[in-house]
Structures are given as C-alpha cells and as structure tokens.
BATOR-347113 format. One record per residue: chain; z, y, x of N, C-alpha, C, CB in turn; residue number from 1. Coordinates in steps of 0.1 Angstrom, whole numbers, plus 5000, padded with zeros to 4 digits. Each point is the difference from the previous one (the first is absolute). Glycine has a CB too. Example, Ala and Ser with C-alpha at 12.3 -4.5 7.8 and 13.67 -1.06 7.14 Angstrom:
{atom 'A' {5078 4943 5132} {5000 5012 4991} {5000 5012 5009} {5012 4988 4981} 1};
{atom 'A' {4981 5023 5015} {5000 5011 5009} {5008 5011 4992} {4978 4994 5012} 2};
//
This chain:
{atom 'A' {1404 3232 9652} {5000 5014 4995} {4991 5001 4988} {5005 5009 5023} 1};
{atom 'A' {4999 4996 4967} {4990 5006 4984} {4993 5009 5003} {5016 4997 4983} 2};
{atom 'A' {4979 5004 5014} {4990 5016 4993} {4988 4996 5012} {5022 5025 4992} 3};
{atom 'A' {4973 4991 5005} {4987 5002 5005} {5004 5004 5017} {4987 5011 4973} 4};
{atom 'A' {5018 4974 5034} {5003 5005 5013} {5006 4989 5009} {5003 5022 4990} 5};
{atom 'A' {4995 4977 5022} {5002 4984 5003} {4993 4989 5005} {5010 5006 4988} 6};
{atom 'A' {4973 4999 5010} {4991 4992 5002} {5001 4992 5012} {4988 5013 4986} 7};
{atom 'A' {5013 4973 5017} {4998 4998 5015} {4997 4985 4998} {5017 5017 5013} 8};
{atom 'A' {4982 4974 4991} {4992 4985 5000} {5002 4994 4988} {5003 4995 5023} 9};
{atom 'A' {4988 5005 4967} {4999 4998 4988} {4992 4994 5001} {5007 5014 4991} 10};
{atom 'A' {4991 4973 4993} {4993 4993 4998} {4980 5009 4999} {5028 4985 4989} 11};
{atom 'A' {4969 5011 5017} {4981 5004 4995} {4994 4994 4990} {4994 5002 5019} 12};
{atom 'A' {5000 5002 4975} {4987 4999 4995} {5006 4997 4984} {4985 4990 5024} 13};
{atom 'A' {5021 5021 4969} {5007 5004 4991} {4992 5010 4994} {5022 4993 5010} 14};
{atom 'A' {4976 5005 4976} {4995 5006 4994} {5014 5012 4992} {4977 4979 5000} 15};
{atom 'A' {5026 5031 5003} {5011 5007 4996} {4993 5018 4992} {5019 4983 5024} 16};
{atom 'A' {4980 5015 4965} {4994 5012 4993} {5013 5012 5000} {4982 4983 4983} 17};
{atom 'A' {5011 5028 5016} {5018 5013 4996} {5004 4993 4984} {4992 5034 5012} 18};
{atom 'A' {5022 4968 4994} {5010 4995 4989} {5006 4989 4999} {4991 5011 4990} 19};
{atom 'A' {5006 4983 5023} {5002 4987 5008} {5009 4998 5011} {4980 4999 4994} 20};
{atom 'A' {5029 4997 5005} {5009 5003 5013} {4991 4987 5013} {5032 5008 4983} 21};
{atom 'A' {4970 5005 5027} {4989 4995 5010} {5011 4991 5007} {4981 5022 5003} 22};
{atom 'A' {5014 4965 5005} {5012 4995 5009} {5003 5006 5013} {4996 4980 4990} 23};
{atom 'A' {5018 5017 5014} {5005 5008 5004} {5007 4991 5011} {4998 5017 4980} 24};
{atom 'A' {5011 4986 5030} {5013 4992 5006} {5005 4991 4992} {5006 5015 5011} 25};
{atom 'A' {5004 4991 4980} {5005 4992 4989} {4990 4986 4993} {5014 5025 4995} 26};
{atom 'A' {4973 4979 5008} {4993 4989 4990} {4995 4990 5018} {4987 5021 4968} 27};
{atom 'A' {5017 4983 5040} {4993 4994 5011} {5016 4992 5006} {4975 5020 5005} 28};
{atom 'A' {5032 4985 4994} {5014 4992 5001} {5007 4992 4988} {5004 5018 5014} 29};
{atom 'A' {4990 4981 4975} {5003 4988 4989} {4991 4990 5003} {5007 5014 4980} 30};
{atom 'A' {4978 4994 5021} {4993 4987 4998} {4999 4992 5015} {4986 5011 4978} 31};
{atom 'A' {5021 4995 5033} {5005 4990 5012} {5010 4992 5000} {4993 5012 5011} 32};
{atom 'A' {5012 4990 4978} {5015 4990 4995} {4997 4991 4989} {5017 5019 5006} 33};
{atom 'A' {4969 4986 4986} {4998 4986 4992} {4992 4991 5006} {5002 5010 4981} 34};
{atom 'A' {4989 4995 5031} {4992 4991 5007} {5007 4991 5008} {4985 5015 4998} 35};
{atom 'A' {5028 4987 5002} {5014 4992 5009} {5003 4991 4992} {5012 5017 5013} 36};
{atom 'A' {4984 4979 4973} {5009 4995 4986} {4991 4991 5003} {5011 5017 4980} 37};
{atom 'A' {4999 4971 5018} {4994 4988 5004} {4991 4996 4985} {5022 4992 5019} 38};
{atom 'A' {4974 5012 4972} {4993 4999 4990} {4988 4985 5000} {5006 5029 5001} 39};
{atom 'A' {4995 4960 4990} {4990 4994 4999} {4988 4998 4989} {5016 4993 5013} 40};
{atom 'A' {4975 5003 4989} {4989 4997 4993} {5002 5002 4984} {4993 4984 5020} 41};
{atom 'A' {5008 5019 4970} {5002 5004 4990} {5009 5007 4992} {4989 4986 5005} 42};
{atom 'A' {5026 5019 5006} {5006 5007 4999} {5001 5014 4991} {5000 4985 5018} 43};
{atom 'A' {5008 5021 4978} {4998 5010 4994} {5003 5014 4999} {4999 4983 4994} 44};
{atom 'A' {4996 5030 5013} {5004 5013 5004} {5000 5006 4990} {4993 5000 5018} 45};
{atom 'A' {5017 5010 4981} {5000 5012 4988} {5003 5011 5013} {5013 4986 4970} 46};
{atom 'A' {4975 5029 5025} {5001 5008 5006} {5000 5010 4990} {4993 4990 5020} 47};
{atom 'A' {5020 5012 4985} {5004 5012 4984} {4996 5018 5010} {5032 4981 4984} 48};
{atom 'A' {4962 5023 5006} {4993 5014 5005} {4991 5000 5012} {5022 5011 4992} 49};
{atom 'A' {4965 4982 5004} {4994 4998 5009} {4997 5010 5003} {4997 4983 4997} 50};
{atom 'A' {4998 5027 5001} {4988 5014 5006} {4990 4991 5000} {5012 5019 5019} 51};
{atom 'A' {4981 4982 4998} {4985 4999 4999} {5000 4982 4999} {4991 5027 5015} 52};
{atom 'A' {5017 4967 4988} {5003 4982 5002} {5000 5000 5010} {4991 4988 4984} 53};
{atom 'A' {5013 5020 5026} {5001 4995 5016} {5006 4989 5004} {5001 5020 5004} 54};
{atom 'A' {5013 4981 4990} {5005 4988 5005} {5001 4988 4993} {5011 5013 5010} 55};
{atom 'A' {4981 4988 4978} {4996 4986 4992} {4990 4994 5008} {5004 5008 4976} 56};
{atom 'A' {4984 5004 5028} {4991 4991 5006} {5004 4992 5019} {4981 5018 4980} 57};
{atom 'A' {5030 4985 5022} {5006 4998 5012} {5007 4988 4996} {5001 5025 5009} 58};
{atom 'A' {5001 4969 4984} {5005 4984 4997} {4994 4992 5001} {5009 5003 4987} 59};
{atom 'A' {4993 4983 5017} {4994 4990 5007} {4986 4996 4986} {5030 4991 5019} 60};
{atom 'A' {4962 5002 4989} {4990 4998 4991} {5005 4986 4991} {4980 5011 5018} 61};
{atom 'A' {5014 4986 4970} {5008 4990 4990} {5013 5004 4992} {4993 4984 5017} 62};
{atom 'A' {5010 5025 4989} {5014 5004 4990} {4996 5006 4991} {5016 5001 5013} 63};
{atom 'A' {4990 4999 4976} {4995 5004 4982} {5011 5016 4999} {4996 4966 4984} 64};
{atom 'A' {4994 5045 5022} {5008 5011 4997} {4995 5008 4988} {5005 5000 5024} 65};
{atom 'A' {5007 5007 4974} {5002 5011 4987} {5000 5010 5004} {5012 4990 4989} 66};
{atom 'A' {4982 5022 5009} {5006 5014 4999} {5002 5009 4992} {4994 4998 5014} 67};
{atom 'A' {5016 5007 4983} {5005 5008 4991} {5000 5017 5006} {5014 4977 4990} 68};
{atom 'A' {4980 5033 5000} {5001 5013 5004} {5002 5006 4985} {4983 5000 5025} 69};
{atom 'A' {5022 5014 4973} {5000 5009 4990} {4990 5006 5000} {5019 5001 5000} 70};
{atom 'A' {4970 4999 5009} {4991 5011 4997} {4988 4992 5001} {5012 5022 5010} 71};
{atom 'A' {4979 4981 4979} {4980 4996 4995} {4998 4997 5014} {4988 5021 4978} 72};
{atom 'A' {5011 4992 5029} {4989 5005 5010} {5006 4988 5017} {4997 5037 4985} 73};
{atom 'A' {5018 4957 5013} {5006 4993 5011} {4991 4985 4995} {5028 5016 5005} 74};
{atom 'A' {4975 4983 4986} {5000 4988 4994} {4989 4993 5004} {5011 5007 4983} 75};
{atom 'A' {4975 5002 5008} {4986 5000 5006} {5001 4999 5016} {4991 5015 4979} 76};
{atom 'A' {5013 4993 5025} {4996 5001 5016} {5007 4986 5008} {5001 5029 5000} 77};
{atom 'A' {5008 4967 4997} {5007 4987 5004} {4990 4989 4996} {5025 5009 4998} 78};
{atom 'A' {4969 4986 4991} {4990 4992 4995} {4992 4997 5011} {5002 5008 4979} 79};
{atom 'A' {4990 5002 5017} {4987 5011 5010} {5001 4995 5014} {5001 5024 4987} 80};
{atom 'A' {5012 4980 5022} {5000 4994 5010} {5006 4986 5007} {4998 5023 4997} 81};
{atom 'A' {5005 4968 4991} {5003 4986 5001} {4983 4994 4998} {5029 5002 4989} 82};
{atom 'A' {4968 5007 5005} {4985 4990 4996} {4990 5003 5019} {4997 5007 4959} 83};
{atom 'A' {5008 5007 5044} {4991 5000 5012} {5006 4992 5012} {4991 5022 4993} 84};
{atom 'A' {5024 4976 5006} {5000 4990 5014} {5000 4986 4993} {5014 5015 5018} 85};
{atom 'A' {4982 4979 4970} {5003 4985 4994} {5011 4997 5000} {4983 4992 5005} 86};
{atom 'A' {5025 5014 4987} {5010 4996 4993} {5001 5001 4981} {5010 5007 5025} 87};
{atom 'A' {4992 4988 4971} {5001 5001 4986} {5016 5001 4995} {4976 4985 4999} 88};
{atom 'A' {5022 5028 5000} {5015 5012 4996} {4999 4997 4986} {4999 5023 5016} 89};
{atom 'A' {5014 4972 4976} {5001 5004 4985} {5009 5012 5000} {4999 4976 4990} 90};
{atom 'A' {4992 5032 5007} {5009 5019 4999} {5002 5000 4985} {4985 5018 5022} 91};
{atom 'A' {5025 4987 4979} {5007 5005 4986} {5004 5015 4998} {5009 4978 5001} 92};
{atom 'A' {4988 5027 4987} {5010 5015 4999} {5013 4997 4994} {4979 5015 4997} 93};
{atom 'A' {5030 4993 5012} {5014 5002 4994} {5005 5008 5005} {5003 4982 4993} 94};
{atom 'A' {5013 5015 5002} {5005 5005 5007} {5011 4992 5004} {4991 5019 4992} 95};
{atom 'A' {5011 4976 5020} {5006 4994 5012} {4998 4982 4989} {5023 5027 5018} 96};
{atom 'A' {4987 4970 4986} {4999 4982 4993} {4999 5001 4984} {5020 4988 5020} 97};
{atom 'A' {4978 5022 4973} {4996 5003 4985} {4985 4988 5004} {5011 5033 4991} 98};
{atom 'A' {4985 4966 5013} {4988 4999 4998} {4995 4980 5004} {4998 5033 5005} 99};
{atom 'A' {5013 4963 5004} {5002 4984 4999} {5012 4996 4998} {4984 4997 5013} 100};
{atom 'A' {5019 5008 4974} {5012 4992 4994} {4999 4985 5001} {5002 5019 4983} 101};
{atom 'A' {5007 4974 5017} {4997 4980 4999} {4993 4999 5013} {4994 4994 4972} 102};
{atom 'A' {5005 5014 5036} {4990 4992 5012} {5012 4997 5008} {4974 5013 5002} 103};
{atom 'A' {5027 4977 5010} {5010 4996 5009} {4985 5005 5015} {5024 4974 4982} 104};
{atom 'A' {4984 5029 5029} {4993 5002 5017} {5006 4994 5008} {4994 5021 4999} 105};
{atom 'A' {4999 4976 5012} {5005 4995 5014} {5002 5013 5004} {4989 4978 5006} 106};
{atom 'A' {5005 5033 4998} {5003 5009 5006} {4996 5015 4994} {5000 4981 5017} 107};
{atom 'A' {5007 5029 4981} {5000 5012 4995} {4997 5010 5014} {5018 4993 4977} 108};
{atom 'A' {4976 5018 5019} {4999 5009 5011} {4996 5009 4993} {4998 4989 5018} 109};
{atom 'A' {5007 5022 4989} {5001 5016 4990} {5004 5014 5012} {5014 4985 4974} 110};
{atom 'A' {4975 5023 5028} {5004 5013 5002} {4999 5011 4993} {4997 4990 5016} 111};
{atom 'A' {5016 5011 4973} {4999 5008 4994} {5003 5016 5006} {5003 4979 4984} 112};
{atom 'A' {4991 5032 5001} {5006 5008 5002} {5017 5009 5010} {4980 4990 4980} 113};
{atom 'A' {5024 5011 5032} {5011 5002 5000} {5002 5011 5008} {5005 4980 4995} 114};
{atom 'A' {4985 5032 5007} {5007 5013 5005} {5003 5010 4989} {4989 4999 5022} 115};
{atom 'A' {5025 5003 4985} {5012 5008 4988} {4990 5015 4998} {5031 4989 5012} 116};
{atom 'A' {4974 5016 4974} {4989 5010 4995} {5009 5009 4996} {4980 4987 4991} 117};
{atom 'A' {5021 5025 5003} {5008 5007 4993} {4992 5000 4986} {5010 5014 5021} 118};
{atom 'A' {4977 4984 4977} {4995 4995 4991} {4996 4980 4994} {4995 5027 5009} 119};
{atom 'A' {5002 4971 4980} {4991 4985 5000} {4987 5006 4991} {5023 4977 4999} 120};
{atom 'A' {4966 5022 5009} {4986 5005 4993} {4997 4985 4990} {4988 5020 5023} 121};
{atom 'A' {5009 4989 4969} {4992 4991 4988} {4986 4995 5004} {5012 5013 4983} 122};
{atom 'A' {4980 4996 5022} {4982 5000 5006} {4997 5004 5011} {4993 5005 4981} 123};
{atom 'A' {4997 4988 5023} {4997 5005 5015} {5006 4992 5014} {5000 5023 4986} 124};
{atom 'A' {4996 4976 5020} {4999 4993 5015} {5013 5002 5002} {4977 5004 5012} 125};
{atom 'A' {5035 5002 4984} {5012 4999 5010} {5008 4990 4990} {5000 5026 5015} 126};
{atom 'A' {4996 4966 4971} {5003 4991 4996} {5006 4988 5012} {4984 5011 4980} 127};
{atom 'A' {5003 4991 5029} {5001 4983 5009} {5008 5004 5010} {4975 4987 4997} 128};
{atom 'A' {5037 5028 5008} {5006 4997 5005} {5016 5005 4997} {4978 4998 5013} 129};
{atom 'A' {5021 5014 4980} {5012 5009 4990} {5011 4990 4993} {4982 5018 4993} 130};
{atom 'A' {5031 4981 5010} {5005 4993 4991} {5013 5004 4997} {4987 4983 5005} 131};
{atom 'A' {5012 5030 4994} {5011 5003 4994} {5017 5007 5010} {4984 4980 4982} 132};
{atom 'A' {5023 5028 5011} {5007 5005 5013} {5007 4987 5008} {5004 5026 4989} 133};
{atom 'A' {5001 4962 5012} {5007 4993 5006} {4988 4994 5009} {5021 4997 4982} 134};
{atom 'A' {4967 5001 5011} {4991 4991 5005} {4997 4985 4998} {5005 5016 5012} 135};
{atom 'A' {5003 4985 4980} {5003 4984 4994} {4998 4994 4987} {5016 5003 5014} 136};
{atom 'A' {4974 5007 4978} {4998 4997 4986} {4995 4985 4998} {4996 5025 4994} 137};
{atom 'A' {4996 4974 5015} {4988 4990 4998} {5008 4989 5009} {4974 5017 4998} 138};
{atom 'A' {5033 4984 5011} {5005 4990 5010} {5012 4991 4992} {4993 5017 5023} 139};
{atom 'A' {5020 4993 4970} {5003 4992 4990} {5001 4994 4991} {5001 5007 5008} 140};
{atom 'A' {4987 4996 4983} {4994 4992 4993} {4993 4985 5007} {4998 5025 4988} 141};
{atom 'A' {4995 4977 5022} {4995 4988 5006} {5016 4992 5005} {4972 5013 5009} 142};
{atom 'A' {5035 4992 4994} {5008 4989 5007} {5009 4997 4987} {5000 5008 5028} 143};
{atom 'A' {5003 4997 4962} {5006 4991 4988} {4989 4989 4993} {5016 5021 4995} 144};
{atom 'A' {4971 4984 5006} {4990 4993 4992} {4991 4987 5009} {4999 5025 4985} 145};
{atom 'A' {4999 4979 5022} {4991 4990 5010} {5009 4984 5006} {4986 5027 5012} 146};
{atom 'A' {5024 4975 4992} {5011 4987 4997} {4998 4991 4989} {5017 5014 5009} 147};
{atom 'A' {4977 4988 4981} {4998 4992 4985} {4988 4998 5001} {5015 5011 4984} 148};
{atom 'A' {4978 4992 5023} {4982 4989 4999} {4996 4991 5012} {4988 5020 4988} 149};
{atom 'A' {5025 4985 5024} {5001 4993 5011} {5002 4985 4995} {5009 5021 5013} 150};
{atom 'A' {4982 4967 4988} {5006 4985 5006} {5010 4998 5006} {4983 4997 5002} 151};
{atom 'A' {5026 4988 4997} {5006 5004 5008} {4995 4993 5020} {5019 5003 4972} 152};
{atom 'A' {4991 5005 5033} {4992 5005 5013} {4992 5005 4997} {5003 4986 5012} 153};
{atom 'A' {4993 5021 4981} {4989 5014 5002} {5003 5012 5007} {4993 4993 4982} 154};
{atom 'A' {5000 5014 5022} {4999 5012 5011} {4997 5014 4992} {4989 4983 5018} 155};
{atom 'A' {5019 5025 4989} {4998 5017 4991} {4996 5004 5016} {5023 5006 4973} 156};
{atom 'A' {4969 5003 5032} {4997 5007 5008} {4999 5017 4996} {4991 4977 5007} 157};
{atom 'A' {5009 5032 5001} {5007 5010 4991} {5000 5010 5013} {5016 4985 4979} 158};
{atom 'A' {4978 5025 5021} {4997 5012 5014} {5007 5011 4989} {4970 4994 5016} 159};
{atom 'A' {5036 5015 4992} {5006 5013 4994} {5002 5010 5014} {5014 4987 4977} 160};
{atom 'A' {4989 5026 5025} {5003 5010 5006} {5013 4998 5002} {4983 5013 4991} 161};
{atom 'A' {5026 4990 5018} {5015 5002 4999} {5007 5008 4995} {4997 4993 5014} 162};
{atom 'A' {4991 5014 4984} {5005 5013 4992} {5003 4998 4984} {4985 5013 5017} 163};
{atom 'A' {5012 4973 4981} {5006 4994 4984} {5010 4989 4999} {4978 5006 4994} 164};
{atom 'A' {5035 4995 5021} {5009 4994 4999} {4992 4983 4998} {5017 5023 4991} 165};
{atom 'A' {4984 4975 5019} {4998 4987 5011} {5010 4987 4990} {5000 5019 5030} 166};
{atom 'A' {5016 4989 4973} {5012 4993 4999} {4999 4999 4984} {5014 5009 5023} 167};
{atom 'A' {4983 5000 4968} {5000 4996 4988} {4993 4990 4992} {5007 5019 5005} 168};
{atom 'A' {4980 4981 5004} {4989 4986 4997} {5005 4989 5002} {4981 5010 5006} 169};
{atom 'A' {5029 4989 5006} {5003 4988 5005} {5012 4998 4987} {4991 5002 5030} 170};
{atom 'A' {5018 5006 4972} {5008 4998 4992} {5000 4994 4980} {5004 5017 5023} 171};
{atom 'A' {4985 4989 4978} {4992 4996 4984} {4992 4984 4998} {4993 5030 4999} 172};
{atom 'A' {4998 4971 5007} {4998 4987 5008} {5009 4992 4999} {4990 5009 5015} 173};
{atom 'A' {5020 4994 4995} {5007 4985 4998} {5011 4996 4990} {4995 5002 5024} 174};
{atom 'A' {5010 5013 4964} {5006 4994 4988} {4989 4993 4994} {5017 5016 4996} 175};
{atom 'A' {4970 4985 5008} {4993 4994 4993} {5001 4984 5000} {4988 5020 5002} 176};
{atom 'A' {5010 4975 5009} {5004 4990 5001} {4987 4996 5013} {5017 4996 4972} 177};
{atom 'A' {4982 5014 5034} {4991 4993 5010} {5006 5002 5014} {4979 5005 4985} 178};
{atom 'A' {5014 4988 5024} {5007 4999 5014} {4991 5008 5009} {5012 4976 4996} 179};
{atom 'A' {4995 5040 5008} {4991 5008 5004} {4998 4998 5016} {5006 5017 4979} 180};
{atom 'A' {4986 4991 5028} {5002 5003 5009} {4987 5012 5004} {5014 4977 5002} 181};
{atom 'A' {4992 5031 5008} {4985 5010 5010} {4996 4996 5005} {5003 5014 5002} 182};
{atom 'A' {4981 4981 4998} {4988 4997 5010} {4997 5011 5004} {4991 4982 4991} 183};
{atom 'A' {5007 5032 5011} {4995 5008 5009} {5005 5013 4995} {4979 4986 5006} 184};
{atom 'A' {5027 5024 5005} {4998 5013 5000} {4992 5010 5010} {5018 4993 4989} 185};
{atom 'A' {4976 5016 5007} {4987 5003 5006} {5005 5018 5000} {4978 4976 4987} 186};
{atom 'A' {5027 5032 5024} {5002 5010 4995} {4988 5010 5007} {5028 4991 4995} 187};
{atom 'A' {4970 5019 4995} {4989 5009 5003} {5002 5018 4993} {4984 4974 5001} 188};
{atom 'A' {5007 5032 5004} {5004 5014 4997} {4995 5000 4986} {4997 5012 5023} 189};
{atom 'A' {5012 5000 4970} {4996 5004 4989} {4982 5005 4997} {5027 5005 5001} 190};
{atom 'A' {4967 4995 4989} {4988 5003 4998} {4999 5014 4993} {4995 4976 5000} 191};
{atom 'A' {4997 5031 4996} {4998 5012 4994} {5012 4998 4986} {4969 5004 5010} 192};
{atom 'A' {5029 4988 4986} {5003 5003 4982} {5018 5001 5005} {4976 4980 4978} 193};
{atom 'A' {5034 5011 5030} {5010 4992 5001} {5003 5015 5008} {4996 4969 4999} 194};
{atom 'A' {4999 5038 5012} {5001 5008 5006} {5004 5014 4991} {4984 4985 5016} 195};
{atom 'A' {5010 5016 4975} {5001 5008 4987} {5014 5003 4998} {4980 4988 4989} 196};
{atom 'A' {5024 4996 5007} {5011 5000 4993} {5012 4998 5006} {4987 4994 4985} 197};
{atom 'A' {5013 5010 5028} {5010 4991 5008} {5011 5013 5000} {4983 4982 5018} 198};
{atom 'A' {5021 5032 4977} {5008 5011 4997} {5006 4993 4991} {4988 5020 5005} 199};
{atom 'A' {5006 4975 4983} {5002 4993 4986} {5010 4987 5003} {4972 5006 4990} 200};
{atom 'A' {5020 4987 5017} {5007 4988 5000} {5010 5000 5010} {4982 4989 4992} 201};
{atom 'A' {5025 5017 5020} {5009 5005 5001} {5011 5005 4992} {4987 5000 5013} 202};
{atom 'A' {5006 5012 4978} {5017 5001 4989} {5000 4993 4992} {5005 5019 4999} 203};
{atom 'A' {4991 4966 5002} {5001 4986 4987} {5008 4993 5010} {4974 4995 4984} 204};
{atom 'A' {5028 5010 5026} {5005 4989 5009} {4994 4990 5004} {5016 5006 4993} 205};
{atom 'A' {4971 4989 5007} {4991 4992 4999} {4997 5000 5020} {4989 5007 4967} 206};
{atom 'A' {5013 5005 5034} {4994 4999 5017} {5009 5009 5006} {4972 4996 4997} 207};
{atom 'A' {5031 4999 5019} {5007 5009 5007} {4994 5011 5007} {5012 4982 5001} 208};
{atom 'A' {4996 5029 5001} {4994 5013 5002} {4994 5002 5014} {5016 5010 4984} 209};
{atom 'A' {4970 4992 5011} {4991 4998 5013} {4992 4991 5001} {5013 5008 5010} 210};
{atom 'A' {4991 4983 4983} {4995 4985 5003} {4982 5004 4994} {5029 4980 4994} 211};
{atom 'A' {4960 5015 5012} {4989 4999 4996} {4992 4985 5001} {5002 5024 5006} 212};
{atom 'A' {5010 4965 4997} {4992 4984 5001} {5002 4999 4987} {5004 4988 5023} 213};
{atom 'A' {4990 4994 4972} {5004 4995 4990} {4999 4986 5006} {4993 5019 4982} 214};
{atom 'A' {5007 4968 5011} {5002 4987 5007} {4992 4997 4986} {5026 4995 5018} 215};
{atom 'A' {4962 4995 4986} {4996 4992 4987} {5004 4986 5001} {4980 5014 4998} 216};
{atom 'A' {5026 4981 4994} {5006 4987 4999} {4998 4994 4994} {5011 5005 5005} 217};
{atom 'A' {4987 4978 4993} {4995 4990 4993} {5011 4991 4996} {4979 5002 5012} 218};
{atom 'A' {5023 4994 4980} {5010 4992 4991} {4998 4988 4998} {5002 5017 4990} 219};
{atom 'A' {5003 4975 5010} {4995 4981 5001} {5011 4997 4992} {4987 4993 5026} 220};
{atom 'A' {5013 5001 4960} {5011 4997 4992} {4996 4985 4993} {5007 5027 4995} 221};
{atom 'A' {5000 4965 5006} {4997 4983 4995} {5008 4999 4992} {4994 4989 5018} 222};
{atom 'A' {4998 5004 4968} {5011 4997 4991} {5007 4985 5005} {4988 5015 4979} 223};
{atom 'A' {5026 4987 5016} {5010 4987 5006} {5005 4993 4991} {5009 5010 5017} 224};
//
C-alpha cells in the first residue's frame, strides 16, 4: 500500500526525512523477494525510484548497487542510509533509466509510483505514490524500458497494487520478452488516502462496488 498509511514490519533504522516516501508493505514485500535472488558477489542491482534506499540497502552484501530517484531530497536520503548500514549506494538523479543509459544489471527492482489519481502532482509527497487515473503511468514505462538494461537472465522484480491491473504488467512484460511469473499476493484493507478514493475508483471501473481490499503483488520477470 502507498501513501501515508500501511505501516507494519518495516525495515529499522532508516533515516526517512518529510518528502520522503517512508517504507511501507510494498517496500517490505520487494525487498523479501530480492533477498530470495540468488545474487552473487559482485553482481549488479538497479533500484529505480528508490525513496529512502530501503530496498537497496536490503541486497546481499558485495553486490554493486545503483539507485536511481527523481527527487534531491530521495536521492540524498538513499546515500545517507547506505552509508549507515555499509553499503556503498551509487545514487543517481533522474528520471527512471535516463540516468544509466549503457549500463547492463543482473537484477532490477522498482516500487514505483502506482495508486490511480484523478490528478498527477508535480510537488510534494504524493509524487512517491499518485500516478495518474489508470495507475499505470510509471509502471508502463518501467515494463517497456527496464527489459533493455536487463543481462541476459537478468531479473525485473516489481511490487504494484491490483488496483493497477496485475494482468496488464504481466502482459507487457512478457511482449517484452521476459519470462514472467507472481511470487506473492498479499491482500489487505484499504488505508486512509485509497479509502478516499474508492467512490472514484469504482466509476473507473477500477474496483468492485463495495469492495474495500486491495492485493499487493510482486512481479518476477527474466529476460530469455
């Protein structure tokens, strides 16, 4: 779950300033699926939209990770908290793979932006969860673009809401040319912000009437 809501067995000892997307489920259910990734000793992570680097700093020790964020204040804070558990994070600003063009990964992982908005804010904290009315601004972009820095056998990991079409990730995904599958669905109650919108996201057809769950789901795609 996004926003300001959701808190429950999260990584500690995270330095997360406001304007920072705090971790959350979603960041506690990716980074239990990269700690499953058989990853070795010099290997290479790209964590596109890190927030605070939760799940960069949740990769095995020796591996040569990247994080990429759009925002100063993420970027800094991902550094910041690679340097306090000993990891050495190369953080980048961009925006999504703008920012390691020419690089090749063993493994990608990304929890982007994906609860559906009637707005997309430009500033401000609902950047790290708003994406627009389908919910998918940020998720399709990753699944046309992240397949092209993948190695081959390299790994895309990938957490979203169901509420941003499950079936269409998979489906994108695999014109891509990767061999998908679901490692976990996790279903839980809506939070304050989702709760909001749930009149909204009903006449998008997005949710059935009444419905107040959502399923957070993890994505495991190999290039072939």
């Amino acid at each position: 779950m996004k926003g300001p809501e959701g808190e429950g067995r999260i990584m500690t000892f995270l330095i997360v300033p406001p304007g920072v997307y705090r971790p959350r489920t979603d960041t506690e259910l990716l980074a239990d699926a990269l700690r499953r990734e058989p990853m070795t000793r010099g290997g290479r992570l790209l964590d596109l939209g890190t927030g605070s680097g939760a799940v960069a700093v949740a990769a095995r020790r020796g591996v040569r990770i990247t994080a990429v964020d759009i925002s100063r204040r993420a970027v800094a804070t991902a550094w910041l908290n690679g340097m306090l558990h000993r990891r050495l994070i190369r953080v980048r600003k961009g925006d999504l793979l703008e920012a390691v063009r020419g690089d090749l990964f063993d493994v990608v992982v990304s929890n982007p932006p994906y609860v559906p908005s009637p707005d997309l804010p430009t500033r401000g904290p609902a950047r790290a969860w708003d994406a627009g009315p389908s919910g998918r601004l940020w998720l399709d972009r990753i699944c046309a673009e992240a397949p092209g820095v993948l190695k081959p056998a390299g790994v895309l990991l990938l957490v979203h809401s169901s509420l941003a079409d499950v079936a269409e990730t998979v489906r994108r995904l695999t014109r891509a040319g990767l061999a998908v599958e679901t490692l976990s669905r996790t279903r839980q109650e809506f939070g304050p912000i989702t709760r909001s919108r749930a009149r909204w996201l009903e006449r998008r057809g997005l949710l059935t009437e009444g419905e107040r769950h959502e399923e957070m789901v993890v994505i495991r795609g190999v290039r072939v």
